[in-house]
N, C-alpha and C positions, 0 to 999 in steps of 0.2 A: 965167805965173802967173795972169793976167787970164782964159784960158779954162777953167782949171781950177774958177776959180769960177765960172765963167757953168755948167759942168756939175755945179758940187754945187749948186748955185740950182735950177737944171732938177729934181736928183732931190732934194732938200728940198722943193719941189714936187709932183712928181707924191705924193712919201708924203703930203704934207698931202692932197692930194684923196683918194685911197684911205681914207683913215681918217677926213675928212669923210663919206665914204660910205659906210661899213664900219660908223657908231658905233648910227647908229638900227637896223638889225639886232640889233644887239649889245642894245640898251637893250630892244628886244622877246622877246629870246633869253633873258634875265635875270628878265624877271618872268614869262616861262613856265616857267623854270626853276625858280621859288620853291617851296616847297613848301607851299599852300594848300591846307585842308581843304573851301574851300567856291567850286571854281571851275567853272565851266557847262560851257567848254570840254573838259575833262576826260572828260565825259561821252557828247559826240559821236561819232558815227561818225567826222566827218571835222574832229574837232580837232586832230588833229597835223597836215591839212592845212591848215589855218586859222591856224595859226601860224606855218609855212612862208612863205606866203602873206602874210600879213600884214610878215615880214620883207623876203620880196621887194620888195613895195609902199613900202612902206618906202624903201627902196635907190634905190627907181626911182622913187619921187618927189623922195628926196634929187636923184638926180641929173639931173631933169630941171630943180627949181627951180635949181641951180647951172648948168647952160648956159645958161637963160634967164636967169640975172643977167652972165653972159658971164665969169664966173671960170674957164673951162677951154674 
């Protein structure tokens, strides 16, 4: 019984980190998704890579500040 939970601990876990990681994405994915009349991005050449990018950045900051706080 005792190991059983030390493994649904383990995967309660790692989802908690994934979705720590996953959410800032998600929150830049959403207001590029809005549908604004007056936005600069829009108009770029390379605004859909800028958003991309910005997601990624995002992710990879999340998850750089979490290993340096030593959460994973």
């Amino acid at each position: 019984m005792g190991f059983i939970g030390i493994l649904q601990s383990r995967i309660i876990n790692i989802m908690t980190i994934v979705g720590v990681l996953l959410t800032p994405p998600v929150l830049v994915a959403s207001v590029y998704g809005m549908n604004f009349k007056h936005m600069p991005e829009l108009d770029w050449a390379w605004g859909y890579a800028w958003g991309l990018g910005l997601m990624v950045l995002s992710a990879l900051l999340t998850y750089v500040v979490v290993r340096v706080r030593g959460w994973i």
